[in-house]
N, C-alpha and C positions, 0 to 999 in steps of 0.2 A: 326417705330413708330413716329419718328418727322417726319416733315415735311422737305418738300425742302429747302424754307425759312429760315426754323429754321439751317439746317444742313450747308448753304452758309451762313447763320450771326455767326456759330460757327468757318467755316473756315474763315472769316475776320475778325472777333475777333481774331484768333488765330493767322493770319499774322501779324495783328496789335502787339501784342504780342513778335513777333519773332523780327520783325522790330525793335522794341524798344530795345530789350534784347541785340541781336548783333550790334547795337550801342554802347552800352555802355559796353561789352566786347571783350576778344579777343580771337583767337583762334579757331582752326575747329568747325564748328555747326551740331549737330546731333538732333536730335526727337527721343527722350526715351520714352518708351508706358510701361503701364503694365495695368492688369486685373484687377483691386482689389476686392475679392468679400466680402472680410469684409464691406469695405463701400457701395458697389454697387455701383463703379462709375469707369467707362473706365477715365484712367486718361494718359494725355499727358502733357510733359513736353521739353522742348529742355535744352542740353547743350551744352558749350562750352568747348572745349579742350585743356589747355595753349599750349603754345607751345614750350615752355623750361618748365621743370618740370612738377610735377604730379598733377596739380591745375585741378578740376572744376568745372566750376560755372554751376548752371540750374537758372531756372524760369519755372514756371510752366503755361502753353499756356491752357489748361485748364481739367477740370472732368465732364464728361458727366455721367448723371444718370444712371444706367441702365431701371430706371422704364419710362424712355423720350426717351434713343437711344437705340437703338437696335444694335447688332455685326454689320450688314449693314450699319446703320447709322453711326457709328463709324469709321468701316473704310473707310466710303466716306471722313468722317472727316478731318483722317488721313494722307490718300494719295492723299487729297488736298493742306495739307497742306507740304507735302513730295515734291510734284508735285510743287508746286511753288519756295518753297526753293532750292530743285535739293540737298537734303541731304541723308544720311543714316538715317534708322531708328533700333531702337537699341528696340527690343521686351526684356522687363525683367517677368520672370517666367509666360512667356506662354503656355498654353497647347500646345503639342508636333503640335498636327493634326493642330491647325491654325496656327501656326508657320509656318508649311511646306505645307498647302494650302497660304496662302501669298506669299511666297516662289516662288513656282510653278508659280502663277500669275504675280508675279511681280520683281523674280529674287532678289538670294542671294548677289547681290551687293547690293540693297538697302533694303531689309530686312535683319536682322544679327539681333541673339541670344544674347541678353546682360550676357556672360556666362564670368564670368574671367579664364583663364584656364592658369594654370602653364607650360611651354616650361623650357624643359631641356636642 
């Protein structure tokens, strides 16, 4: 539903974004994604991961509407801005099926389940 134009001004927007963030933080950088369908809005975010201790910081890179992007446009969004960075992207409570078509696409090393999971 958006346009090309519209989808590469949200990915330099969102480099823009990323650029500035990881400046002024420290620590591994990831792209944290989630669905929201309370607000209606694909929302993308990066953190950063300290690297002693359990600190971290985000900033929020941006929330795309759903009534203006479409799943497609989104994840052109996405894995442009994944693709420039060369980061993980960290999906929080995503439906199971586009988890794992992502997945399939574009490999469990750069897609990962934002799941905390207890190790014994």
């Amino acid at each position: 539903m958006a346009t090309k134009p519209e989808i590469q001004a949200a990915i330099k927007n969102g480099n823009e974004v990323v650029a500035d963030f990881q400046e002024h933080s420290t620590g591994r950088l990831n792209l944290w994604t989630s669905i929201v369908d309370l607000s209606q809005n694909y929302v993308i975010t990066a953190e950063a991961q300290k690297r002693v201790g359990t600190g971290i910081t985000t900033a929020i890179i941006c929330h795309l509407p759903f009534a203006h992007f479409d799943y497609d446009d989104y994840v052109q969004v996405l894995m442009g801005l994944q693709q420039h960075w060369d980061v993980p992207v960290l999906c929080h409570a995503f439906p199971r099926q586009k988890l794992n078509n992502l997945r399939r696409k574009y490999g469990s090393r750069i897609i990962r389940d934002d799941i905390v999971r207890r190790y014994r």
